[in-house]
C-alpha positions in Angstrom: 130.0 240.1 17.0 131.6 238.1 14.0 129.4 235.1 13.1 131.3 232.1 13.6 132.1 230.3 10.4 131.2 226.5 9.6 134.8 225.2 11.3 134.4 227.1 14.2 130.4 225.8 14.8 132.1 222.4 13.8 134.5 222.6 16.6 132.9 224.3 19.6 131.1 221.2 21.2 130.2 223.6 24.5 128.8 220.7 26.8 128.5 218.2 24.2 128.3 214.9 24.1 125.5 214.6 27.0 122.8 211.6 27.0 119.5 212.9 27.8 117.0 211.5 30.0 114.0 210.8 28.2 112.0 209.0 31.1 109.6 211.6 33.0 108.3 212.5 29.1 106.8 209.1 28.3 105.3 210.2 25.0 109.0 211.6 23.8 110.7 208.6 25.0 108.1 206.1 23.3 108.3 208.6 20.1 112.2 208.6 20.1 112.5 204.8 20.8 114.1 204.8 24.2 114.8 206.8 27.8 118.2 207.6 26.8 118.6 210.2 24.3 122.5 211.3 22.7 123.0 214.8 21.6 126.6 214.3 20.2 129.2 217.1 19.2 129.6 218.5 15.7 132.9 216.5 15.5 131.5 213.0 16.3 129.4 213.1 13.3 132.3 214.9 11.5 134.3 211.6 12.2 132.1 209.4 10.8 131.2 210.9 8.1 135.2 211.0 7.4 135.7 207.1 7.3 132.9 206.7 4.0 134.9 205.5 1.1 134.5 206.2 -2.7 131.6 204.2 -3.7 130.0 203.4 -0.2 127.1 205.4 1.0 125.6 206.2 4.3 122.5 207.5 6.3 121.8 210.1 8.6 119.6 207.1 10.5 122.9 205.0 10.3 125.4 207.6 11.8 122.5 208.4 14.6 122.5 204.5 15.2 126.2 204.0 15.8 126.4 207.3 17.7 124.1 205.9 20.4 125.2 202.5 20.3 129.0 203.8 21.1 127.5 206.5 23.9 125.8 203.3 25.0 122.0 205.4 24.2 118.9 204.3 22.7 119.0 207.0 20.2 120.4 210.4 19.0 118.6 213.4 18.9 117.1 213.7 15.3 117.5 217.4 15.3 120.4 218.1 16.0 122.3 215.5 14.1 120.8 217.0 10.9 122.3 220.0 12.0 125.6 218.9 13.2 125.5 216.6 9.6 125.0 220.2 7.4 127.7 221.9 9.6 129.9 219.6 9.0 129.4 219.2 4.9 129.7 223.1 5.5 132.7 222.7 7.8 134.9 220.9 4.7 133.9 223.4 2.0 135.1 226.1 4.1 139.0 224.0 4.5 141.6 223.6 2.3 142.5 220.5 3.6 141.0 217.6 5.8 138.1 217.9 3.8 135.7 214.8 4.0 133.3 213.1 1.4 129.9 214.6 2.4 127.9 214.1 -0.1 128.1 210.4 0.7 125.6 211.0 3.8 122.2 210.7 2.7 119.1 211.4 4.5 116.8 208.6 5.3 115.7 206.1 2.0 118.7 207.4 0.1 117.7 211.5 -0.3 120.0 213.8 -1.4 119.7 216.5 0.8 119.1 220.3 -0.8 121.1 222.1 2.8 124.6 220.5 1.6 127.2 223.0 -0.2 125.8 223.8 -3.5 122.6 221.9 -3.1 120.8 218.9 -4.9 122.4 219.5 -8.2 126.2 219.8 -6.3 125.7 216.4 -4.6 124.1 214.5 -7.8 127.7 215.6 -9.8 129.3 214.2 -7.1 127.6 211.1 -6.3 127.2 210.2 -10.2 130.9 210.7 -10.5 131.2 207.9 -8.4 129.2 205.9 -10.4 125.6 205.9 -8.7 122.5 206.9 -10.6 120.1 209.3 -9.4 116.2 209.3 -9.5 114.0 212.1 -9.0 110.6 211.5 -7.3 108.4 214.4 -7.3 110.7 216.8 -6.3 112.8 214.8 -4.4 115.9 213.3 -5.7 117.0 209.6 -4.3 120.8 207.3 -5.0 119.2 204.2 -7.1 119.5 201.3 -4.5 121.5 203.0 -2.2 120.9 200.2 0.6 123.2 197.8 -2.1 126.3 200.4 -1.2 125.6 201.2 2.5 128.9 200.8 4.6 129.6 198.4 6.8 129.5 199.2 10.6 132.4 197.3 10.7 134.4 200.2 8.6 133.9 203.1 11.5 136.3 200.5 13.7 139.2 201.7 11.5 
């Protein structure tokens, strides 16, 4: 069997979205911050991820929080959305069109993350090109006050 490309992992949701029920593992639920857990489709994060405009920024922890906040949830699965997030920088290399700005989703504290298309080095061209300066921290790379260009939650109402 084939393996599936980015687009098609992006696209087959199987039973996705589904809220998981957190509260007969206490330890999870007080870990995770809640009883009700999201998994959300590729897609959902795909659509978000969509609406960030040149110069704005946002976090993986941000897209998790409006996720569960719209599936009415405590919180999104942690795992899977930095999966689903990869797939769907993935996802838009692999198109010709429809492409969205990826490397505008950071992971938490404003880190580039080394799984997007072309790794670190891709993502800082891109991210300078919009005007935002890079640090390096050990061996981590981080957007200079990224929290000063976070979107608004007001913008994924659009």
């Amino acid at each position: 069997m084939a393996k599936k490309t980015y687009n098609e992992k992006l696209n087959h949701s199987g039973d996705l979205p589904k809220i998981e029920d957190l509260s007969y593992k206490p330890d999870a639920a007080k870990l995770m911050g809640g009883t009700r857990m999201l998994i959300a489709a590729p897609i959902q994060y795909n659509d978000l991820m969509a609406k960030i405009q040149e110069g704005k920024l946002i976090t993986t922890d941000l897209i998790r929080a409006e996720l569960a906040s719209r599936a009415g949830a405590d919180t999104t699965c942690p795992l899977t959305a930095g999966i689903f997030i990869n797939v769907c920088a993935h996802a838009s290399e692999e198109r010709n069109d429809n492409k969205i700005p990826w490397w505008r989703t950071l992971k938490s504290k404003g880190e580039l993350n080394e799984k997007y298309p072309g790794g670190i080095d891709h993502q800082k061209l891109l991210l300078e090109a919009e005007g935002h300066v890079i640090v390096q921290k050990g061996k981590r790379y981080f957007v200079r006050d990224y929290e000063d260009n976070l979107v608004d939650s007001a913008a994924f109402r659009s």
